[in-house]
MINULUM-926662 format. One record per residue: x, y, z of N, C-alpha, C in turn; residue number from 1. Coordinates in nm, 4 decimals. Layout:
{pt {X,Y,Z},{X,Y,Z},{X,Y,Z},NUM}
...
***
This chain:
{pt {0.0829,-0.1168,0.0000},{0.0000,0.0000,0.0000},{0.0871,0.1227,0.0000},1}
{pt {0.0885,0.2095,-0.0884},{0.1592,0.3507,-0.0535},{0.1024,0.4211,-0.0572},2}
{pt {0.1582,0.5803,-0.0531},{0.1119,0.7072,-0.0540},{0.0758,0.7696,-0.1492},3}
{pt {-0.0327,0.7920,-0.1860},{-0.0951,0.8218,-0.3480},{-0.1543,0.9906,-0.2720},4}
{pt {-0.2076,1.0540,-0.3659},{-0.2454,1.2051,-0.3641},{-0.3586,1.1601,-0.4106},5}
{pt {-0.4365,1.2001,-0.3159},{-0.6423,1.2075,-0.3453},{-0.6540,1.3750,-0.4014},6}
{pt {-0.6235,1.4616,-0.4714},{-0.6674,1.5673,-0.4696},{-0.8175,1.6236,-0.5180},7}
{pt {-0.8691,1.5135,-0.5561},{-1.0491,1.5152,-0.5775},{-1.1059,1.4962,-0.4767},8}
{pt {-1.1904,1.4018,-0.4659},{-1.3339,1.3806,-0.3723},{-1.2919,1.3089,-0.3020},9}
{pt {-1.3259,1.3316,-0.1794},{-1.3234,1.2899,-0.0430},{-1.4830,1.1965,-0.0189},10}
{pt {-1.4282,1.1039,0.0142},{-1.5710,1.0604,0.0855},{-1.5106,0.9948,0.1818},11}
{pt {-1.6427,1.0158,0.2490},{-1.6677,0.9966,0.4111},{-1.7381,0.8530,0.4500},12}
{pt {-1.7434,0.8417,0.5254},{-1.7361,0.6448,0.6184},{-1.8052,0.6338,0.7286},13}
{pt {-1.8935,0.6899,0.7365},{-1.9619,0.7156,0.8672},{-2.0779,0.6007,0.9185},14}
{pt {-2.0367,0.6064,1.0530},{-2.1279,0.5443,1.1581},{-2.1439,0.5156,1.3054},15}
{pt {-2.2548,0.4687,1.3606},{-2.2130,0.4662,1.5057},{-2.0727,0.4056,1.5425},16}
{pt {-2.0601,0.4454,1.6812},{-1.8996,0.3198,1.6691},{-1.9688,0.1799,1.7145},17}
{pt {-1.8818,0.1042,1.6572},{-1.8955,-0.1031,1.6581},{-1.9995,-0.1118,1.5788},18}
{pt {-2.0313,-0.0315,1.4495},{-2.1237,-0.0719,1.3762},{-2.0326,-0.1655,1.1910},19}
{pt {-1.8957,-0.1329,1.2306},{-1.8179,-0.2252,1.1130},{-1.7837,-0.1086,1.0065},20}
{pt {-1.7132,-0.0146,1.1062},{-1.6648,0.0927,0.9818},{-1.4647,0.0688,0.9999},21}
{pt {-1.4555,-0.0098,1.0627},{-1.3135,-0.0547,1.1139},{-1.3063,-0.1532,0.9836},22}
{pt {-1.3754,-0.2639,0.9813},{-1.3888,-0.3290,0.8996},{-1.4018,-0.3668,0.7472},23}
{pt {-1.5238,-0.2946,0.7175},{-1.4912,-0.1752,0.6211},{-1.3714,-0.1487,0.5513},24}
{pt {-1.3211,-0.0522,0.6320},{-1.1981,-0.0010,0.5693},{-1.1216,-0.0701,0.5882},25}
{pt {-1.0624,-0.1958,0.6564},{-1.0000,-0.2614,0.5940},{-1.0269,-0.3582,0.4965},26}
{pt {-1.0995,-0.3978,0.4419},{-1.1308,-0.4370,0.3203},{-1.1347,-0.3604,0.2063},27}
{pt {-1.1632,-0.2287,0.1960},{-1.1186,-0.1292,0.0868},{-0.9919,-0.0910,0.0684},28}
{pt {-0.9154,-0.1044,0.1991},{-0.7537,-0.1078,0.1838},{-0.7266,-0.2688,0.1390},29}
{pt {-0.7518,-0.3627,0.1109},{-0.7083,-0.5086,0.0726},{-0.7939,-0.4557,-0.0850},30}
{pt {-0.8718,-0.4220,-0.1152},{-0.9116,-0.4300,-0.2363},{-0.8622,-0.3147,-0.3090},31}
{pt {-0.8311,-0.2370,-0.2906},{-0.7820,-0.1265,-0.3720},{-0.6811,-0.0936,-0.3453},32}
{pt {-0.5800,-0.1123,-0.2197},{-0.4538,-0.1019,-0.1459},{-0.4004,0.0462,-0.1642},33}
{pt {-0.4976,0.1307,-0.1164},{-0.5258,0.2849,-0.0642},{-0.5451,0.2630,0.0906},34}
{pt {-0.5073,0.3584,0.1684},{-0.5012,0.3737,0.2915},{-0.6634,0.4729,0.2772},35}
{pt {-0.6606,0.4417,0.4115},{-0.8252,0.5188,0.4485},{-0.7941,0.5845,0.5618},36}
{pt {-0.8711,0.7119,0.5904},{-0.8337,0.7923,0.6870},{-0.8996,0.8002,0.7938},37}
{pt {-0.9111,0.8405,0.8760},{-0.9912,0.9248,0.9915},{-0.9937,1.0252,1.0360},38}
{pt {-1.1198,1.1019,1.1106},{-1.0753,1.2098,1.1765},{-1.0281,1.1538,1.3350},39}
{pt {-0.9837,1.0876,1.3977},{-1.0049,1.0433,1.5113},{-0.8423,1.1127,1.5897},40}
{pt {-0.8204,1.1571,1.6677},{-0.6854,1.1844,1.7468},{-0.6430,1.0517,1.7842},41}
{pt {-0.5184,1.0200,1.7110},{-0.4730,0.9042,1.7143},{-0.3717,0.9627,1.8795},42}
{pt {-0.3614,1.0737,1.9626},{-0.3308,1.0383,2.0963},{-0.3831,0.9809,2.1960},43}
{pt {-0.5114,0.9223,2.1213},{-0.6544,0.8188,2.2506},{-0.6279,0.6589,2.2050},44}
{pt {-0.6157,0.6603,2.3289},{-0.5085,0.5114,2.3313},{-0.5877,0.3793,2.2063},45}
{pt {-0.7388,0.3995,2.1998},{-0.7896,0.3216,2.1243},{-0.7589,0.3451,1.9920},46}
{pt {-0.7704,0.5169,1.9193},{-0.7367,0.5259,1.7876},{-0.6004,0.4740,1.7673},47}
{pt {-0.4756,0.4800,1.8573},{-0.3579,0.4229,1.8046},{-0.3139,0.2884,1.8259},48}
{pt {-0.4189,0.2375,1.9205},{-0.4220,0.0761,1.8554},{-0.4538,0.0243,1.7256},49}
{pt {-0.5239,0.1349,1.6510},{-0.5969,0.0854,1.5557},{-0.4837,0.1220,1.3590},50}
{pt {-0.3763,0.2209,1.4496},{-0.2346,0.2652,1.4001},{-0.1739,0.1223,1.3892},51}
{pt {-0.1466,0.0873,1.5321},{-0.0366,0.0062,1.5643},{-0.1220,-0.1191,1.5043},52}
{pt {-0.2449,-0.1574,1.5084},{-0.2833,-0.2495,1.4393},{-0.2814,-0.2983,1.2787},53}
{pt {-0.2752,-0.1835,1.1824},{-0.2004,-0.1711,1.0936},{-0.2863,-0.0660,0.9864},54}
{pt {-0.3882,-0.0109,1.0343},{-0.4686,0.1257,0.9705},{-0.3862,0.2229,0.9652},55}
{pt {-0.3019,0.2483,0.8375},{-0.2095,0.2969,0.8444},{-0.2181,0.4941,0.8528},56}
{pt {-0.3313,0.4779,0.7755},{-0.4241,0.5974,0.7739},{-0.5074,0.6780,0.9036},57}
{pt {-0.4952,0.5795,0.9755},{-0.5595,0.6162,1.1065},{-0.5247,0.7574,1.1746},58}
{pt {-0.6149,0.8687,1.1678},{-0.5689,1.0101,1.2239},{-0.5589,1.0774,1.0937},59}
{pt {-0.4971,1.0427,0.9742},{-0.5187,1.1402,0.8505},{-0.6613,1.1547,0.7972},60}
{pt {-0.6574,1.2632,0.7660},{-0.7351,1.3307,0.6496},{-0.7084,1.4142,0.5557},61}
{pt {-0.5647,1.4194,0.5311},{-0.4773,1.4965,0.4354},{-0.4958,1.4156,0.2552},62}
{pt {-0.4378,1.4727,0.1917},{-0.4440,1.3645,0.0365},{-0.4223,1.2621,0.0043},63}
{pt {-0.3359,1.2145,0.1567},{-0.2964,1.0731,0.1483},{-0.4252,0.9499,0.1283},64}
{pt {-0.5282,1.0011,0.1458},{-0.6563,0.9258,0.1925},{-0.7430,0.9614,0.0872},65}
{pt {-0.8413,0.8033,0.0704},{-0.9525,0.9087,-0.0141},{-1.0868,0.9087,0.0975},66}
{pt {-1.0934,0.8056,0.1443},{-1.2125,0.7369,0.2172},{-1.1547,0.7486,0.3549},67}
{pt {-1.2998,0.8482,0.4117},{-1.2555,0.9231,0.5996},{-1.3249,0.8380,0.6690},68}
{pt {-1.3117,0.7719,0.7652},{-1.3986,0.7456,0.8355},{-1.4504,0.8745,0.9455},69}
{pt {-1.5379,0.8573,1.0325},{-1.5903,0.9112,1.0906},{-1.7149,0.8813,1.1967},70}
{pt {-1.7500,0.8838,1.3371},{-1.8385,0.9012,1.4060},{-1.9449,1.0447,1.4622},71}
{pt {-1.9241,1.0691,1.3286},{-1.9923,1.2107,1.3561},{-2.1127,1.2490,1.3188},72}
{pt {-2.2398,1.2070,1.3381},{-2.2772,1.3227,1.4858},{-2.2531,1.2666,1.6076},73}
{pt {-2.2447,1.1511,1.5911},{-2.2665,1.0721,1.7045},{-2.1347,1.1552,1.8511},74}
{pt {-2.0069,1.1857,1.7578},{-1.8914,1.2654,1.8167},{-1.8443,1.3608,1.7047},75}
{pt {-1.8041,1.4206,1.7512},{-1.7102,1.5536,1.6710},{-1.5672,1.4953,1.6503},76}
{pt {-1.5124,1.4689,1.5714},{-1.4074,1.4483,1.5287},{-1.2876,1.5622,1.5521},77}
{pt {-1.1734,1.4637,1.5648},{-1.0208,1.5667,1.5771},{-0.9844,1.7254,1.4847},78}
{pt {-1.0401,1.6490,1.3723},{-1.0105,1.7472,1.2762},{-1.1290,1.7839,1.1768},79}
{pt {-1.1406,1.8648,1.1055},{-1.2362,1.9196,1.0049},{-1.1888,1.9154,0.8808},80}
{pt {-1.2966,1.8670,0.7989},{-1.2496,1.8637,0.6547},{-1.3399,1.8274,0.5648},81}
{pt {-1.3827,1.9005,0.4434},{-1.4869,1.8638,0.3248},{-1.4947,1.7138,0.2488},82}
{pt {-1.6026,1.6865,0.2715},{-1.6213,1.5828,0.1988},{-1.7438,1.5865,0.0710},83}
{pt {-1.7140,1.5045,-0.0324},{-1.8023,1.5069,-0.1629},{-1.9119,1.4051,-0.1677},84}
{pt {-1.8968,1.2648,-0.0861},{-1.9786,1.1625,-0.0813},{-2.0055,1.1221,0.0322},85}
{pt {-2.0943,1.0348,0.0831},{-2.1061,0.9647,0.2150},{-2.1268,0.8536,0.2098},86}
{pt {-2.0661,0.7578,0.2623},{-2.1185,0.5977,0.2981},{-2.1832,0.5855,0.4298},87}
{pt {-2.3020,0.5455,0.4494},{-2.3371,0.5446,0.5920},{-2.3639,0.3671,0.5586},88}
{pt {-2.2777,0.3839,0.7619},{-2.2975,0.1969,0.7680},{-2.4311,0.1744,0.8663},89}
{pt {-2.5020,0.1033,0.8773},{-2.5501,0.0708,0.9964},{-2.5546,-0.0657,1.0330},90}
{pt {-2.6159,-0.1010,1.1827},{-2.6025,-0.2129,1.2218},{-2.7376,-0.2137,1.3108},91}
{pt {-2.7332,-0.3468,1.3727},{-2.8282,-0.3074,1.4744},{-2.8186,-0.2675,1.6508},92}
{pt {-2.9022,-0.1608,1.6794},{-2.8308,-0.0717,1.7663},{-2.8621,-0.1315,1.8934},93}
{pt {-2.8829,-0.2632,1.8977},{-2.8634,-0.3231,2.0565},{-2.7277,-0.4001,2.0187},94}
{pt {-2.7025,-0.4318,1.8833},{-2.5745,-0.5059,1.8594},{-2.4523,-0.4092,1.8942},95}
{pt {-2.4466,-0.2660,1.8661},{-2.3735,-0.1820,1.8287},{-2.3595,-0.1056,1.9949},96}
{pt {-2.3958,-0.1417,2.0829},{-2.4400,-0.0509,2.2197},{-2.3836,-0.1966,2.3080},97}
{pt {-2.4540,-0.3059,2.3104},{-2.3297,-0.4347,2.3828},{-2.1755,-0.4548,2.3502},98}
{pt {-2.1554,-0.4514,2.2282},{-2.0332,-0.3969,2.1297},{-1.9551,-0.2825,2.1924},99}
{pt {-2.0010,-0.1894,2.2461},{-1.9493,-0.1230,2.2540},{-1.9361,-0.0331,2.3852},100}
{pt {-2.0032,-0.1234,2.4449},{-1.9858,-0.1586,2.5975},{-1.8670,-0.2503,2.6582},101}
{pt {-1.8320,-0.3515,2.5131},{-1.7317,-0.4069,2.5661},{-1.6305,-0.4002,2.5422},102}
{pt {-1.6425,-0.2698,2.4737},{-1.4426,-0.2160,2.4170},{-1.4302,-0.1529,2.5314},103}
{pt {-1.5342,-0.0593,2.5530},{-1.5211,0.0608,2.6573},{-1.4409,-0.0267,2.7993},104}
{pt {-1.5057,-0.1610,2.8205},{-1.4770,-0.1870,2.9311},{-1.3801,-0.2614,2.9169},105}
{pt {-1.2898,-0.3452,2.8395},{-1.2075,-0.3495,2.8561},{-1.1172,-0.2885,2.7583},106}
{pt {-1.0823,-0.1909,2.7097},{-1.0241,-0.0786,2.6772},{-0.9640,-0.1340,2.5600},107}
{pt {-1.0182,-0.2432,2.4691},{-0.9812,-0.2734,2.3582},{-1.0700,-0.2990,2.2203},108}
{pt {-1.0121,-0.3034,2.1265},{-1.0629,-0.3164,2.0352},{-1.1053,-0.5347,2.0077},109}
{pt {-1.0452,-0.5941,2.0579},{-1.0272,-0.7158,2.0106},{-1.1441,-0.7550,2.1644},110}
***
């Protein structure tokens, strides 16, 4: 996967969190082998697991990226930035709320 220049359209990746936008993007990085971005502050110990896990994109939203993820409205994101398209994921929201009860509690992604 390398560093390519998106200087067109941005689209965005949005959804609750533990609804499979992690997932997602890694499968658009295995199929197209483009990095995908986020707005997320990769200094919160969960976004840079998700660095160190191998989202290499994790915390950008610069040109390096074409496809942002995002939890926003749900949260406000690190950084600000225009987007041209949207993917919205959903799931189901007693799946996505136990899910995500159990990262919270034990402070991981796995």
């Amino acid at each position: 996967m390398g560093e390519k220049s998106f200087d067109k359209e941005k689209i965005l990746l949005t959804s609750y969190p533990r609804s499979g936008n992690t997932l997602i993007r890694s499968y658009l990085e295995k199929i197209t082998s483009i990095y995908t971005g986020s707005d997320c502050d990769i200094s919160r110990k969960l976004n840079k697991d998700l660095l160190e896990m191998g989202m290499e994109g994790e915390g950008r939203i610069d040109d390096s990226v074409w496809i942002i993820k995002t939890h926003f409205p749900e949260r406000i994101g690190h950084s600000e930035f225009n987007a041209h398209k949207c993917i919205v994921i959903t799931r189901s929201p007693i799946d996505c709320i136990a899910s995500l009860f159990n990262m919270i509690a034990t402070g991981s992604h796995n």
